[in-house]
Backbone as JSON, one array per atom type, in Angstrom:
{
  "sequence": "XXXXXXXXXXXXXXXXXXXXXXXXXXXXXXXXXXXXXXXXXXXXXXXXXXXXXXXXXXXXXXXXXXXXXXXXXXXXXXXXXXXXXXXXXXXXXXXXXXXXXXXXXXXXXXXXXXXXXXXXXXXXXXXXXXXXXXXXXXXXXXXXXXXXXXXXXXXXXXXXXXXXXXXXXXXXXXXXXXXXXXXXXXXXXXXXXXXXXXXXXXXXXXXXXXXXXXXXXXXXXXXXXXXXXXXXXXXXXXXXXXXXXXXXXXXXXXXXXXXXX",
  "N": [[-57.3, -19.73, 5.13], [-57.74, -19.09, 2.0], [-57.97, -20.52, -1.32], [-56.98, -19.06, -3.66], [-54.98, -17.22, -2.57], [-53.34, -18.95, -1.21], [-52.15, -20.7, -3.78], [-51.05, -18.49, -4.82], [-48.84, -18.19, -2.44], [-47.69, -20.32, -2.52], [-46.85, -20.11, -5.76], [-44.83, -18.11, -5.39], [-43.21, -19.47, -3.34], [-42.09, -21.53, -5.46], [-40.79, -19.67, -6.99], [-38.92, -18.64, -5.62], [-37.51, -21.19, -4.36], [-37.54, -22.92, -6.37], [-38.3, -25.31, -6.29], [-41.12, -28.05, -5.39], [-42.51, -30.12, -2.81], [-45.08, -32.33, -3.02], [-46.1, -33.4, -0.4], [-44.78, -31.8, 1.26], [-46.05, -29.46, 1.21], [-48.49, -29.84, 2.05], [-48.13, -30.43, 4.44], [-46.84, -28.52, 5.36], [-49.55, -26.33, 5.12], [-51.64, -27.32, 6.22], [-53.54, -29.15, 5.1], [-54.76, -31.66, 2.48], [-52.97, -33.69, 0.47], [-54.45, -33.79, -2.06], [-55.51, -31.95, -2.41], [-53.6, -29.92, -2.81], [-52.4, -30.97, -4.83], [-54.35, -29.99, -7.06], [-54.13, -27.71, -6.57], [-51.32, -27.27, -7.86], [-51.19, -28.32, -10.22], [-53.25, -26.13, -11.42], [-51.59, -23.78, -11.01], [-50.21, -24.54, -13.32], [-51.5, -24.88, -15.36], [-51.97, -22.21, -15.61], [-49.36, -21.99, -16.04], [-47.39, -21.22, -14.31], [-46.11, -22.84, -13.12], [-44.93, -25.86, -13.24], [-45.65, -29.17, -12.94], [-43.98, -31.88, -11.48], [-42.82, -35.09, -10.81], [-43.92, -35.95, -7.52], [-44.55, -33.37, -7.06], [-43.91, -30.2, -8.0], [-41.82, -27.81, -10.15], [-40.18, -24.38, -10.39], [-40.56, -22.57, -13.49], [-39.45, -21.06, -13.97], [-35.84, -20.84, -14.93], [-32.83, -21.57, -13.44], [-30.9, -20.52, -14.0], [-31.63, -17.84, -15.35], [-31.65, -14.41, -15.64], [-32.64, -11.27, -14.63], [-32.84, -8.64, -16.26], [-30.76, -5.48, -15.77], [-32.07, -3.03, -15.51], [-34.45, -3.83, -14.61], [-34.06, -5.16, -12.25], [-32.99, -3.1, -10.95], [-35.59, -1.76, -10.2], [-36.74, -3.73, -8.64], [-38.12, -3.65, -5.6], [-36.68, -1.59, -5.01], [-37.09, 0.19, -2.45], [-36.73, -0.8, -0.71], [-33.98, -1.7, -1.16], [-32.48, 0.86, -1.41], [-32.85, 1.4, 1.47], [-31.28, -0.79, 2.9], [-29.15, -0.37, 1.02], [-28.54, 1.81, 2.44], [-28.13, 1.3, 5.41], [-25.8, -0.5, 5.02], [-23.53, 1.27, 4.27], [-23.1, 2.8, 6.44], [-21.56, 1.18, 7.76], [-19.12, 1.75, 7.56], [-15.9, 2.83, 8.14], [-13.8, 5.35, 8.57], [-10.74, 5.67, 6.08], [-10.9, 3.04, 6.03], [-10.08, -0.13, 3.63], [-12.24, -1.54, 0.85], [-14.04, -4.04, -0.67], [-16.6, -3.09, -3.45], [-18.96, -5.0, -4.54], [-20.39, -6.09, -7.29], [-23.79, -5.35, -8.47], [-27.22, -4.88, -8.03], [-28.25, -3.83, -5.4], [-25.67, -3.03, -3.83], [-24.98, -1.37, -5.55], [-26.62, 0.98, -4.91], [-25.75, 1.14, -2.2], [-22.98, 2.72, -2.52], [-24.44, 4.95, -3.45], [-25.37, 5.62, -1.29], [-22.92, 6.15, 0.25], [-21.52, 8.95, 2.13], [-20.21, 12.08, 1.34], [-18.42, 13.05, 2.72], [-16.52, 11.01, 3.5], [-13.44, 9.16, 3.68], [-12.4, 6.73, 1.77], [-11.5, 3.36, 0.92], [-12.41, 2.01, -2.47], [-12.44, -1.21, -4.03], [-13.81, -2.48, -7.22], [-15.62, -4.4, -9.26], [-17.46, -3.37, -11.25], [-18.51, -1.45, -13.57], [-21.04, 0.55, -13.42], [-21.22, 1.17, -10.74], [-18.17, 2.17, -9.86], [-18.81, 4.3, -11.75], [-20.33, 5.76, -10.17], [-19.16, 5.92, -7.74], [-17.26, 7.09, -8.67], [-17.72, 10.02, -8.23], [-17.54, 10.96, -5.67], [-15.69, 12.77, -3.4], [-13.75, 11.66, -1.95], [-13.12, 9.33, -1.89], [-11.05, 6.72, -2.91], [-11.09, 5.23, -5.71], [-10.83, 1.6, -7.27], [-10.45, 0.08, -10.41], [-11.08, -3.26, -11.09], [-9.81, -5.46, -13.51], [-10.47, -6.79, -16.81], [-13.54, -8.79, -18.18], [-15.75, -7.37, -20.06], [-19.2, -7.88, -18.88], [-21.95, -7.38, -21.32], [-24.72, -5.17, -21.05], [-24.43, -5.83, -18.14], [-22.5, -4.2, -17.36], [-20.26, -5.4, -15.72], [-17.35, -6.46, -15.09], [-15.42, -9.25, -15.66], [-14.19, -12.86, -16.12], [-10.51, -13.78, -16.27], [-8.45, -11.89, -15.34], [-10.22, -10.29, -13.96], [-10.84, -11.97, -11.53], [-8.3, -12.46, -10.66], [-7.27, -9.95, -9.89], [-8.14, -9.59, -6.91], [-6.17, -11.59, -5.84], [-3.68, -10.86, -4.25], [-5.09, -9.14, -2.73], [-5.99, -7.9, 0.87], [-8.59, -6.81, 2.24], [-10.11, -4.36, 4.47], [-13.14, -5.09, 4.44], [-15.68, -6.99, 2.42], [-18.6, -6.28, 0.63], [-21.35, -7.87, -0.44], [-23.07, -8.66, -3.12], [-26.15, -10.8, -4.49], [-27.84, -13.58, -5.75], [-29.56, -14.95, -4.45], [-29.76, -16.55, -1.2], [-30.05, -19.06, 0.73], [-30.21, -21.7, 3.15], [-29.22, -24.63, 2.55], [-27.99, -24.54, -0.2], [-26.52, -22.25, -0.03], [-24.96, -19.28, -0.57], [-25.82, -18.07, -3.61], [-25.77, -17.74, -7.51], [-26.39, -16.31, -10.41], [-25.04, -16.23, -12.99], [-21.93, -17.63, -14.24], [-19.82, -16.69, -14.64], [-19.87, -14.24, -12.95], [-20.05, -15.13, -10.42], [-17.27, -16.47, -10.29], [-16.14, -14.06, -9.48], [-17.37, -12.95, -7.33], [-16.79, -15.17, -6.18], [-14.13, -14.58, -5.56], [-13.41, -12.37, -4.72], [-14.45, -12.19, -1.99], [-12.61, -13.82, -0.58], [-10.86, -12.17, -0.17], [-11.55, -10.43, 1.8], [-11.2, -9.36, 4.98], [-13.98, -8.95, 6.88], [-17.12, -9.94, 5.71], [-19.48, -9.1, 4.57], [-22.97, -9.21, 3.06], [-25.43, -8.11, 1.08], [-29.18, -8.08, 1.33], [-32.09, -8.32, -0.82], [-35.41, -8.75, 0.98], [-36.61, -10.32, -1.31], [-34.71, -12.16, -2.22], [-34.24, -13.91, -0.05], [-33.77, -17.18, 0.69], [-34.44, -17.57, -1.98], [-32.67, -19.37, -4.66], [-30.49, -19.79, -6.6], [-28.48, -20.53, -10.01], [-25.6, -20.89, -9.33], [-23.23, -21.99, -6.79], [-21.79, -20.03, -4.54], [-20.53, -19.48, -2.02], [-20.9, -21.55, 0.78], [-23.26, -20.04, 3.55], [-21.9, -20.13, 5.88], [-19.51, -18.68, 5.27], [-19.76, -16.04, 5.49], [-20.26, -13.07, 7.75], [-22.32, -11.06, 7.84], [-25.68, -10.36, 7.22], [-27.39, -8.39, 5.89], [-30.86, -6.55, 5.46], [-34.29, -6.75, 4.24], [-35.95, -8.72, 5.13], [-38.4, -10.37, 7.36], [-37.75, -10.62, 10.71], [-38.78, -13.26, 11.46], [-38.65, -14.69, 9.94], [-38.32, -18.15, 8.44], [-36.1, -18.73, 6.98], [-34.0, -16.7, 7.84], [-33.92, -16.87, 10.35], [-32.65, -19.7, 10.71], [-30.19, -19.09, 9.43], [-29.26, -17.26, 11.49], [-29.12, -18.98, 13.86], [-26.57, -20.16, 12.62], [-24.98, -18.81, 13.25], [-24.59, -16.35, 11.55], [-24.8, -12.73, 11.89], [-27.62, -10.59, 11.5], [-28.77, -8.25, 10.43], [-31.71, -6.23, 10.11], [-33.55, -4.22, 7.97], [-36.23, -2.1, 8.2], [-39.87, -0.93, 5.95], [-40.19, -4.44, 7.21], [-40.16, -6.98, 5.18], [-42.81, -9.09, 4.29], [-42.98, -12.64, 4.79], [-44.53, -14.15, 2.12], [-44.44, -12.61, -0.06]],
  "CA": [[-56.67, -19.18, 3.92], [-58.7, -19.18, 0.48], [-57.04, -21.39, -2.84], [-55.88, -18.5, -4.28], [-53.93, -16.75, -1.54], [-51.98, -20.46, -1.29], [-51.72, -20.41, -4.85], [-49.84, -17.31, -4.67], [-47.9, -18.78, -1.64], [-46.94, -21.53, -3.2], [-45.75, -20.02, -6.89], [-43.54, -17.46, -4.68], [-42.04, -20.94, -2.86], [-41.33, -22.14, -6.5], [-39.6, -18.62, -7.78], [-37.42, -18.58, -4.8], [-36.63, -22.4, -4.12], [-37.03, -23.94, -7.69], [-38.9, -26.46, -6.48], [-41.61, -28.28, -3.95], [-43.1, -31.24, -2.88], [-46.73, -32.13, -2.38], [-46.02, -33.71, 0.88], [-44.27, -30.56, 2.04], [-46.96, -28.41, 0.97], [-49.7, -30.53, 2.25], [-47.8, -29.93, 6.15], [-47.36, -26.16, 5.57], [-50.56, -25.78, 4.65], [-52.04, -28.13, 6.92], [-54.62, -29.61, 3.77], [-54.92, -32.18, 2.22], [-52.22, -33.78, -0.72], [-54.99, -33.74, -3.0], [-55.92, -30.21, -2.69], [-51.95, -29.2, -2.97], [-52.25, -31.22, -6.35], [-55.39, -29.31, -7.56], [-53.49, -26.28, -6.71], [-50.41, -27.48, -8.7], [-52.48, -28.25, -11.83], [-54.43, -24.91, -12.15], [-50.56, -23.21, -11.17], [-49.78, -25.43, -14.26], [-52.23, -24.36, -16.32], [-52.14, -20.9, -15.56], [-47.83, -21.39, -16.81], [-46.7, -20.48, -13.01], [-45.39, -24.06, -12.37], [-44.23, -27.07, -13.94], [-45.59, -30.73, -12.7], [-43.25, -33.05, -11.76], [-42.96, -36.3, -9.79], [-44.04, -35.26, -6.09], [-44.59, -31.97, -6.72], [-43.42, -29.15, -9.39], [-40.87, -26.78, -10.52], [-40.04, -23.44, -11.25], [-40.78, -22.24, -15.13], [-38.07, -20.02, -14.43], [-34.71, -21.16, -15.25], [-32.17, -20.99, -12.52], [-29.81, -19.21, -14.84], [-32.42, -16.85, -15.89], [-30.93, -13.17, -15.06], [-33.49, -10.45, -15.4], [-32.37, -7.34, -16.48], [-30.22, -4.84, -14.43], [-32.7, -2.05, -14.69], [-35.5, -4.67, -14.09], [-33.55, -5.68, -11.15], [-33.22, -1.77, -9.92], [-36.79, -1.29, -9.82], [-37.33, -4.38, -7.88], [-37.7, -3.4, -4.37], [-36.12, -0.49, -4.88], [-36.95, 1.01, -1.81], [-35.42, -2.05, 0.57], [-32.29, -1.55, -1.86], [-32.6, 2.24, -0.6], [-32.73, 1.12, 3.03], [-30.2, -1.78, 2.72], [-27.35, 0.28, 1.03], [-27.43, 2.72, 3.59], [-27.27, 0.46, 6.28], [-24.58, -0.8, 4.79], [-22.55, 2.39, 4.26], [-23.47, 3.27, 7.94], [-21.19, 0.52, 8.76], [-17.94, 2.22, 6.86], [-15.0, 4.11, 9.01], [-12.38, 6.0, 7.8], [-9.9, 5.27, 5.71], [-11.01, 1.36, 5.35], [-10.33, -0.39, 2.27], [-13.61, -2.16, 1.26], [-14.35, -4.13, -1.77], [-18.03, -3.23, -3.78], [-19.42, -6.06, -5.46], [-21.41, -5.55, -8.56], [-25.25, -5.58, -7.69], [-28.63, -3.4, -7.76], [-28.14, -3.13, -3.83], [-24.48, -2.64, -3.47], [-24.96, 0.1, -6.37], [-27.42, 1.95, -3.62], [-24.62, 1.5, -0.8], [-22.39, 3.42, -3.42], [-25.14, 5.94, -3.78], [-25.38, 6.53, 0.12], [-21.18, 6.7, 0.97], [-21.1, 9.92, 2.43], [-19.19, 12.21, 0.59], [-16.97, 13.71, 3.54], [-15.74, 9.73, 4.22], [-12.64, 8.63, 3.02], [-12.23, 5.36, 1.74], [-10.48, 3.02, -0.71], [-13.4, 0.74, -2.99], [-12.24, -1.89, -5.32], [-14.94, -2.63, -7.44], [-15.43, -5.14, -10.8], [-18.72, -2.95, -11.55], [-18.42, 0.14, -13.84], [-21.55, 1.26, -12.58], [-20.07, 1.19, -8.95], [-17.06, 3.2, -10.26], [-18.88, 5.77, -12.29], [-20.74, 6.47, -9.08], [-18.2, 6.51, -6.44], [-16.05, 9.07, -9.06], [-18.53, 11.52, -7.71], [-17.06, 11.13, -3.97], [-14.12, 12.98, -4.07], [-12.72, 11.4, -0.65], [-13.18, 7.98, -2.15], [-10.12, 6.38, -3.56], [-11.89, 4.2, -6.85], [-9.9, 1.13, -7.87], [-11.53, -0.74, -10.88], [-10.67, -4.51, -11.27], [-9.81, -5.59, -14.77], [-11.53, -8.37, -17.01], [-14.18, -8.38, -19.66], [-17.12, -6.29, -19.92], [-20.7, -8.18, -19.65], [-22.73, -6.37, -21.87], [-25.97, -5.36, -20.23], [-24.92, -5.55, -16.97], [-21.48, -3.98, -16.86], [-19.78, -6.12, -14.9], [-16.45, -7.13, -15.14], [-15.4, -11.01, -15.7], [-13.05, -13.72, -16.28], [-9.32, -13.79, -15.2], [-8.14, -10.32, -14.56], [-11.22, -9.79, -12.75], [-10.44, -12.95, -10.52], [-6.91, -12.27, -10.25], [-7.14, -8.69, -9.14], [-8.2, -10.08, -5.42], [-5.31, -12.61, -5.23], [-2.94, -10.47, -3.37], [-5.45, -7.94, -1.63], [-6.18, -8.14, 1.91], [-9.31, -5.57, 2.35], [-11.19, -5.14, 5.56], [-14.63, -5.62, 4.32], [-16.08, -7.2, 1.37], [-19.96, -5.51, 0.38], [-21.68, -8.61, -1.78], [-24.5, -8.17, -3.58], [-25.93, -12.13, -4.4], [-29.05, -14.06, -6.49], [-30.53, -15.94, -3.29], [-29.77, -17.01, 0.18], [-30.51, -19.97, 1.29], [-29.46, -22.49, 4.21], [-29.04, -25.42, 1.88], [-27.36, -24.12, -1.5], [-25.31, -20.98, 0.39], [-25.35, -17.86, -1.67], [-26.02, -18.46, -5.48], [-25.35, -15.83, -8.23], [-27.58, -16.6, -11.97], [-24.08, -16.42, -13.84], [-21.37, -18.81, -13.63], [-18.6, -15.86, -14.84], [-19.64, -13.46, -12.28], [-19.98, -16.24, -8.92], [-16.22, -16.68, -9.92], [-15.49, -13.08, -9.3], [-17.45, -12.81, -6.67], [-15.72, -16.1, -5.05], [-12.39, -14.23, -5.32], [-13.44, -10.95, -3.94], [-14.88, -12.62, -0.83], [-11.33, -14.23, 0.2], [-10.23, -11.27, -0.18], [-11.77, -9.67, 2.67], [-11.67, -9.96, 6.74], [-15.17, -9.3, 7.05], [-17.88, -10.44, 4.67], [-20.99, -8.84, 4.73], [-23.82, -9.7, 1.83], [-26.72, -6.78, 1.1], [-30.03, -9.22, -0.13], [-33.6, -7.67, -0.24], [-36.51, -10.23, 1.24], [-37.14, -11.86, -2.25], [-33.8, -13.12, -2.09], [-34.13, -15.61, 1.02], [-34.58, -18.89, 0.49], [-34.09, -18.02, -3.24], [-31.57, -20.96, -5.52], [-29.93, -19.13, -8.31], [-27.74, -21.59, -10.69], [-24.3, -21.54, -9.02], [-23.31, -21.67, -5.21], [-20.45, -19.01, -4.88], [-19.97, -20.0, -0.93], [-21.16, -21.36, 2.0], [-23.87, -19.38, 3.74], [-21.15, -19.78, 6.76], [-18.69, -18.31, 4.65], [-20.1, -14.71, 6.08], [-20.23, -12.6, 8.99], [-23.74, -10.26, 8.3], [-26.24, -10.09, 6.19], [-28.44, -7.01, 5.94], [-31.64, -7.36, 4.46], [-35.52, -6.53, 5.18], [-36.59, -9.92, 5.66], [-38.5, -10.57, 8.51], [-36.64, -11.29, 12.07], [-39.35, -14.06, 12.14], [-38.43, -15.42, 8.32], [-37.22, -19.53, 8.27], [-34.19, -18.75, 6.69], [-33.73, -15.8, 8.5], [-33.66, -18.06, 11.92], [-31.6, -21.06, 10.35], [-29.05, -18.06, 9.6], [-29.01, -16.92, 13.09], [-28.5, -20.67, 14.54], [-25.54, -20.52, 12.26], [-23.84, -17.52, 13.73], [-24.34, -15.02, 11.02], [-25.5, -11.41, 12.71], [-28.56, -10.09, 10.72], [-29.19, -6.95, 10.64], [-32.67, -5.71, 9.65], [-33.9, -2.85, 7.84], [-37.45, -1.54, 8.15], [-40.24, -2.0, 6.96], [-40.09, -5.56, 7.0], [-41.16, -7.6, 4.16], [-44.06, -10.58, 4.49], [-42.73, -14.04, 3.9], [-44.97, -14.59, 1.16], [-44.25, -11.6, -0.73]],
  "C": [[-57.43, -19.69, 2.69], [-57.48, -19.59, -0.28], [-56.35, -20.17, -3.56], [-55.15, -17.76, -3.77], [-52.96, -18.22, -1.56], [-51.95, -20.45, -2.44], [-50.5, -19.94, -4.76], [-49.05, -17.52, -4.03], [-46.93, -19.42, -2.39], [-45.84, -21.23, -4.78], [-45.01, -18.8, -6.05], [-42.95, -18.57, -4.47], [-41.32, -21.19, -4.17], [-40.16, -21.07, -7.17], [-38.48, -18.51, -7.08], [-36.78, -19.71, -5.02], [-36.59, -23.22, -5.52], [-38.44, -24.97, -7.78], [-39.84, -26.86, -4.93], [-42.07, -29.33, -4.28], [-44.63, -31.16, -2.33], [-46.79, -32.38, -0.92], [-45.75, -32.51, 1.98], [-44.82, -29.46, 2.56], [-48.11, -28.49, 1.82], [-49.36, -29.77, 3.71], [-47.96, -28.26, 6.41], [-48.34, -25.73, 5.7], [-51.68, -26.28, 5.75], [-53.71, -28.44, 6.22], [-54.1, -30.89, 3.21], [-53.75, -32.57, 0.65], [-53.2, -33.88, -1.97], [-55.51, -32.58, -3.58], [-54.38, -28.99, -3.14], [-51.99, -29.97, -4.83], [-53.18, -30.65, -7.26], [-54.32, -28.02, -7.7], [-52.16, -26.19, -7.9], [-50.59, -27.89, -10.09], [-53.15, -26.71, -12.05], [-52.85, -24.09, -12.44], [-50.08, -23.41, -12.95], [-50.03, -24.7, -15.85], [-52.43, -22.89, -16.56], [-50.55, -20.33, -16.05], [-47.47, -20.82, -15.62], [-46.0, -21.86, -12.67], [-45.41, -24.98, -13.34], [-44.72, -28.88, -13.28], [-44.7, -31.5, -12.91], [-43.49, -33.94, -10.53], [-43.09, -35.82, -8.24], [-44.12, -34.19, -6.03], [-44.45, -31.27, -7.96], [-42.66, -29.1, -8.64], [-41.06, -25.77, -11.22], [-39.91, -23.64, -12.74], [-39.82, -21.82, -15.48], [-36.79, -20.78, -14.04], [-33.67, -20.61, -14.09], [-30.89, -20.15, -12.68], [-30.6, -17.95, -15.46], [-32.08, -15.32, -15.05], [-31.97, -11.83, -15.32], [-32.75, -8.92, -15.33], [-31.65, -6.1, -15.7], [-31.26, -3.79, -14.19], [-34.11, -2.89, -14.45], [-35.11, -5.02, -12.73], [-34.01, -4.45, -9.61], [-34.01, -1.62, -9.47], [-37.6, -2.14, -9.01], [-37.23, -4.15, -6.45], [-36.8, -2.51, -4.33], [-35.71, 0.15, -3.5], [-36.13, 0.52, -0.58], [-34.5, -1.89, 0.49], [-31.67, -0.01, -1.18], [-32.19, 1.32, 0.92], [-31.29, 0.08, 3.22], [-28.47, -1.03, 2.37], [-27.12, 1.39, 2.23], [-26.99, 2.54, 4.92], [-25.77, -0.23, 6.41], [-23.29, 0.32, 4.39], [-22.53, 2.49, 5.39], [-22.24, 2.42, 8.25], [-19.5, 0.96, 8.17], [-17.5, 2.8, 8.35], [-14.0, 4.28, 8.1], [-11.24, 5.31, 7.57], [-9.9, 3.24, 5.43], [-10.82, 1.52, 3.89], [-11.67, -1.56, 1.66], [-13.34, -2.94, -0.65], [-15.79, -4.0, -2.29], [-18.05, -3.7, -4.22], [-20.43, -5.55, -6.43], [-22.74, -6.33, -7.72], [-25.85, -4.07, -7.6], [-28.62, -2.64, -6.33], [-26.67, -2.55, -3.75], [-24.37, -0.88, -4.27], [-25.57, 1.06, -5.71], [-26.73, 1.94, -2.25], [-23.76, 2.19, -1.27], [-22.54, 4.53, -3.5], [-24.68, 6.88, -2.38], [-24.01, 6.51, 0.71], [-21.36, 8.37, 1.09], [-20.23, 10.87, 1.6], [-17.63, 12.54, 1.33], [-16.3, 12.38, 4.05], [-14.89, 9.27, 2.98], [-12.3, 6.89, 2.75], [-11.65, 4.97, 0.34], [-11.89, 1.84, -1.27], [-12.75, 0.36, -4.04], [-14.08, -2.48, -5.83], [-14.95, -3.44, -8.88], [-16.91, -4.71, -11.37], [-18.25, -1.14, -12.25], [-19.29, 1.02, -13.87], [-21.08, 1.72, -11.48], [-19.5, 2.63, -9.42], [-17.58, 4.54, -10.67], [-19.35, 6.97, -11.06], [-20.15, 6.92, -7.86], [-17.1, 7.91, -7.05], [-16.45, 10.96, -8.98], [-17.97, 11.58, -6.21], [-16.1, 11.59, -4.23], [-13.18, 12.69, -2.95], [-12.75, 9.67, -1.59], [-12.39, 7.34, -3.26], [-10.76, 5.18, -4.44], [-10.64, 3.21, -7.49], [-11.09, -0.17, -8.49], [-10.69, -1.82, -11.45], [-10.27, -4.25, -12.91], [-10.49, -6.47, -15.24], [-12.05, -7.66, -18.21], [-15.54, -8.01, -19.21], [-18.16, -7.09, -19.86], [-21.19, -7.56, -20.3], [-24.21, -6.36, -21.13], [-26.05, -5.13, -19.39], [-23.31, -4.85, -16.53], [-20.59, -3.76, -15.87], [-18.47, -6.39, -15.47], [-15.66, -8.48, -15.15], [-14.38, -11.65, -16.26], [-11.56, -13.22, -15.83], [-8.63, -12.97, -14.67], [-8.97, -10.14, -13.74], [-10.85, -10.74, -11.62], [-9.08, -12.58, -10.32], [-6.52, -10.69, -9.6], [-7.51, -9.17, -7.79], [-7.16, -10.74, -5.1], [-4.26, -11.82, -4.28], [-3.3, -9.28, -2.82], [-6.06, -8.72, -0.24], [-7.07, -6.83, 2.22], [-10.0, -5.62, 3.87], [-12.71, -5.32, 5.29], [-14.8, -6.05, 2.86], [-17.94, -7.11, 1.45], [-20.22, -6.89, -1.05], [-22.98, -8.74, -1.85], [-25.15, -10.22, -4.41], [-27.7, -12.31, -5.13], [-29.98, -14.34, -5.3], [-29.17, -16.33, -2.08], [-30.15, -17.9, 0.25], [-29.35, -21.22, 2.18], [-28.7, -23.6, 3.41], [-27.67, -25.21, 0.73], [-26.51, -22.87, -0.88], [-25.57, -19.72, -0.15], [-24.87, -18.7, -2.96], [-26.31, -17.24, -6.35], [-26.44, -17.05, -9.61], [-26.3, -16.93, -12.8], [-23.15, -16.84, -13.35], [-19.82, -17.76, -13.57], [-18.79, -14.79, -13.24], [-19.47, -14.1, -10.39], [-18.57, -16.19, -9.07], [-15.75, -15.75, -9.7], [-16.15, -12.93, -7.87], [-16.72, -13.62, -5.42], [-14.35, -15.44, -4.79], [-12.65, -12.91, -4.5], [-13.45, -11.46, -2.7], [-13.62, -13.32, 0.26], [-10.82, -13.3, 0.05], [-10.55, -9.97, 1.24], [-11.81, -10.1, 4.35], [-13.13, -10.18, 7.16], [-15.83, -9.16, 6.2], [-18.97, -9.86, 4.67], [-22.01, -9.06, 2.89], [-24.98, -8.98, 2.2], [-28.05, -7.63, 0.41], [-31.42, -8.5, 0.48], [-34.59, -9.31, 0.34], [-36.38, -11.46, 0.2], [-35.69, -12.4, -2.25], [-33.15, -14.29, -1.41], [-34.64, -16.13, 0.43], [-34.64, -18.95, -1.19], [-32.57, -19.0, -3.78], [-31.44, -20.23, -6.78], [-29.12, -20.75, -8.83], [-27.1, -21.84, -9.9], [-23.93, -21.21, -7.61], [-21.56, -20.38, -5.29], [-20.05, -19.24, -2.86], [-21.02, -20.47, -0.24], [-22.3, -20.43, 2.71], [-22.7, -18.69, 5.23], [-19.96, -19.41, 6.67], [-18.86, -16.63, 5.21], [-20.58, -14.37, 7.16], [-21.99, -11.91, 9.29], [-24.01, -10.35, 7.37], [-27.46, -8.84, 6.74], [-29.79, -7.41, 4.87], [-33.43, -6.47, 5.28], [-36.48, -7.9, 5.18], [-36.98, -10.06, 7.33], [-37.7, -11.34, 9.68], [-37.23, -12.96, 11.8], [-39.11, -15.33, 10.86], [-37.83, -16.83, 8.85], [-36.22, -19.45, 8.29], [-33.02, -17.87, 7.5], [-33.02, -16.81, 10.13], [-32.8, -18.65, 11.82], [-30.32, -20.39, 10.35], [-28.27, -17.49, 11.0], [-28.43, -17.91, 13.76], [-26.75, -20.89, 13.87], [-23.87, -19.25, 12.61], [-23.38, -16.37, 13.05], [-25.25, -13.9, 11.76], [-26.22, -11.27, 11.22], [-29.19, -8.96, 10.73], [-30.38, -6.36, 9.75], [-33.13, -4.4, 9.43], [-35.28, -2.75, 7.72], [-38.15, -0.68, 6.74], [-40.15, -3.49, 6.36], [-40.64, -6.13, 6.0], [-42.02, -8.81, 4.62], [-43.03, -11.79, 3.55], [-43.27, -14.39, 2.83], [-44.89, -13.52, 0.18], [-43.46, -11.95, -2.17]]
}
């Protein structure tokens, strides 16, 4: 592998996980800790990484939220593949909750129109789009508007779950990872999402590749808090595996993304 292919490795590692060590790097890489610190100096200098004690850190802020239609256009086409896996897994007459999210908003897209169903949803995207199904009973949380990403938030939005019992909850999420659980960028919308999620029998979470092994700000559960995750991360992915060992089903959509991507 040539210095600037690991480069590139390496500032992906930092956008997902935050953070790395030289030692860590050195094994992955199977090189030398002096050549992992060369690499972490030019990263440096080039404003992709941060030097710190044993290693760097992400530049980027773990509250840093990028834009919803910046979001859409990321991996778009996984988000495509992903929501309709995840509609696929609808039957009649369920009541489901949609979580706000770029993917969940493309499982929204692909609901069938001849399937009846009930969606709560704290996303008035979501809503505007399911009021095109005309089998699909639309129930929109209450709360306060984000601006930007119109979302729904604070205590109406949390308190609309307290006395539903849905069979599925559809959550759309910052990062994956074994360690930190699922992590959302905002601290208002993790608490809506924490309430939706007890709110449902089964849990499923829609995350494209770049979202394994990513560390947003705030943990919103458990990774063993859920039943499936859908996703086009490779079968052969780390996190992917560690997930499996832990007894969540993973259901892959094609084609697969590259770990270093």
């Amino acid at each position: 592998m040539d210095s600037k292919t690991r480069r590139g490795i390496i500032a992906e590692r930092l956008r997902r996980e935050g953070e790395a060590s030289i030692a860590e790097l050195a094994v992955h890489f199977g090189t030398s800790e002096m050549t992992i610190r060369r690499d972490l100096d030019l990263l440096e200098m080039e404003g992709l990484a941060r030097r710190a004690r044993g290693g760097a850190i992400s530049v980027q802020s773990r509250s840093f939220e990028p834009p919803v239609l910046q979001r859409a256009a990321h991996q778009a086409e996984a988000k495509r593949r992903i929501g309709a896996a995840a509609a696929a897994m609808l039957r009649e007459n369920e009541t489901i909750v949609l979580d706000v999210g770029t993917t969940t908003h493309e499982m929204a897209k692909a609901i069938p129109e001849t399937l009846s169903v009930t969606a709560i949803t704290s996303s008035l995207l979501i809503a505007t789009e399911l009021a095109s199904k005309p089998l699909v009973r639309t129930i929109v949380t209450g709360g306060v508007v984000r601006h930007g990403e119109m979302s729904l938030v604070g205590l109406r939005a949390i308190n609309s779950f307290a006395d539903l019992h849905c069979d599925a909850v559809f959550l759309g999420v910052a990062g994956v990872s074994e360690d930190a659980g699922l992590t959302e960028y905002n601290l208002d919308d993790a608490d809506v999402k924490r309430a939706a999620l007890a709110s449902g029998r089964r849990k499923i979470v829609l995350a494209d590749a770049s979202k394994i092994g990513r560390v947003a700000l705030v943990t919103i559960e458990p990774v063993s808090a859920i039943d499936v995750l859908i996703t086009n991360a490779s079968p052969d992915n780390e996190v992917i595996r560690r997930l499996r060992d832990q007894d969540v089903e993973v259901i892959h959509v094609e084609p697969f993304a590259e770990e270093n991507e």
